[in-house]
N, C-alpha and C positions, 0 to 999 in steps of 0.2 A: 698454136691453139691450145694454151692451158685451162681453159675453163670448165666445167664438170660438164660433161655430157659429149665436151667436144674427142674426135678421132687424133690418138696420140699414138707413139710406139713407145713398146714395153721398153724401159732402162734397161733390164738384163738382156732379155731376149732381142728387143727388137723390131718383133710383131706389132700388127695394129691392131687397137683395141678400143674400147669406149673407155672413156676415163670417169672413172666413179672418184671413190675417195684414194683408192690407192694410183700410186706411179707405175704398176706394174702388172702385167697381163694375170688372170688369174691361174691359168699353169704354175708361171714361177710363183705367184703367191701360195699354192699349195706346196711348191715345192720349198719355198721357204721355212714354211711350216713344218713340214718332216724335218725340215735341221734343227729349228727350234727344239722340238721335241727331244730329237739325238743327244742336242747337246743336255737339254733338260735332266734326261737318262743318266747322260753321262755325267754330271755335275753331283745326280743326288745319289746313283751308287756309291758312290766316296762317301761314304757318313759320316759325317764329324771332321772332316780336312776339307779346307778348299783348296783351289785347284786355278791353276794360273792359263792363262790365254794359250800361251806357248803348248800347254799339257793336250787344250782341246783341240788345237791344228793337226800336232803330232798324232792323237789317239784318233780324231775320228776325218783326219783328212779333208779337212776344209779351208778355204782361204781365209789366211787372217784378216784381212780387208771387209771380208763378208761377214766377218764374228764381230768382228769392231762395230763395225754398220747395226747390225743387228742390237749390242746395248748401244748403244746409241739413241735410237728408236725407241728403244724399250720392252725392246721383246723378250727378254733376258731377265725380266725384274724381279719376279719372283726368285729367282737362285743368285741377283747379286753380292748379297753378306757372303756366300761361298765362294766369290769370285775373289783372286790375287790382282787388282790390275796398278800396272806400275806408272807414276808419271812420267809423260816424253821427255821432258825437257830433265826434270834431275835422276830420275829411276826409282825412288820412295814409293815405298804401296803407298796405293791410297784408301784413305778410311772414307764412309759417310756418303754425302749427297753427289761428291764429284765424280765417282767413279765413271759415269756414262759420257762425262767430257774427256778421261785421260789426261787430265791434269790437278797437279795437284795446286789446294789454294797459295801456299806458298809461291811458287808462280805462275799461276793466275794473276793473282796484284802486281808480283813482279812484271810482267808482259803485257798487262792490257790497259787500258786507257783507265779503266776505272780505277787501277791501282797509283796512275798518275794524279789521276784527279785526288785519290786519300791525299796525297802527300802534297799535294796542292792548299789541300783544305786544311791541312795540320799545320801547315806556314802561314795561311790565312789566319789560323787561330793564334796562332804564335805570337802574329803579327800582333793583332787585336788585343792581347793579351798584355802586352807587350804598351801596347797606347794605355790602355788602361790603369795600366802603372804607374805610368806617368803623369796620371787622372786628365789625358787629354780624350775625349771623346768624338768623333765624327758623327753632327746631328743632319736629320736631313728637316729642314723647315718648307712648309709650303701658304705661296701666298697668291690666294686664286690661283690662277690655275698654273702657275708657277712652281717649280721643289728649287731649292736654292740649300748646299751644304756647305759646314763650313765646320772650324773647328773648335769644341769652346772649351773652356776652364772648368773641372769640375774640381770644388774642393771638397763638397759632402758626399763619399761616397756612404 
C-alpha cells in the first residue's frame, strides 16, 4: 500500500505510520535532521577547506550509507561546493552537478546506455556523412498514403 494516506512502515525504524510525503516515520525524520544539521556544523566550521565523506564518518560517527543517502536526496545542498566526493568506479573528485550521483561524467557515458546511444549516434553521423560524400542521398517519398525510400543521385549539392 504505497499510496499517500495509505498505512506503511517506517524504512528505518519500522513502525507504522501514515504516509504523507515522506517514506519515513516522523521520529526518524527528526532524527534525520539533527544529522543534517551536525554534518551542516561540521562542514561549515572548516572555513575555506572542504572536507571529504570519509572525514564526516570519522568525526561525527555516522554511517556512510546514511551520508550518501542524504546528498543523494538533497539534503546536503547547501554545503555541496565544500564537499570532496570521489567517483566509484575511477576515484577522480568530482566537480559540478554530478556530485549527488557519485559518479563522474566520464563514466557515466562510459557505463550507461546513454553513452552507448552517443556513440551510436556519432556512427550514425559518420555513416551519413559519409553517403553524402558520395553525393548519394537516402529520400523518403510518399505516395498517398504510401512512404516508399530509395537512393538517388545528387549532383548539385
Amino acid at each position: 500500500m504505497n499510496q499517500q494516506g495509505g498505512l506503511i512502515n517506517c524504512k528505518k525504524c519500522g513502525s507504522l505510520f501514515i504516509k504523507g510525503s515522506r517514506d519515513i516515520c516522523d521520529n526518524c525524520f527528526k532524527a534525520e535532521l539533527e544529522v543534517v544539521e551536525k554534518i551542516k556544523a561540521f562542514i561549515n566550521k572548516k572555513e575555506g577547506q572542504k572536507t571529504t565523506i570519509e572525514e564526516i564518518v570519522a568525526e561525527l560517527d555516522i554511517n556512510k550509507n546514511e551520508l550518501e543517502e542524504l546528498i543523494e536526496k538533497g539534503r546536503l545542498f547547501s554545503v555541496m561546493p565544500k564537499l570532496i566526493i570521489k567517483c566509484r568506479f575511477c576515484g577522480i573528485e568530482i566537480e559540478g552537478d554530478q556530485k549527488s550521483s557519485f559518479v563522474c561524467t566520464k563514466c557515466l557515458n562510459k557505463f550507461s546506455p546513454k553513452g552507448d546511444l552517443a556513440r551510436i549516434n556519432a556512427l550514425k553521423e559518420e555513416q551519413y556523412q559519409k553517403e553524402v560524400s558520395e553525393k548519394k542521398v537516402r529520400r523518403t517519398f510518399t505516395q498517398g498514403s504510401k512512404s516508399r525510400c530509395g537512393f538517388i543521385q545528387n549532383y548539385d549539392f
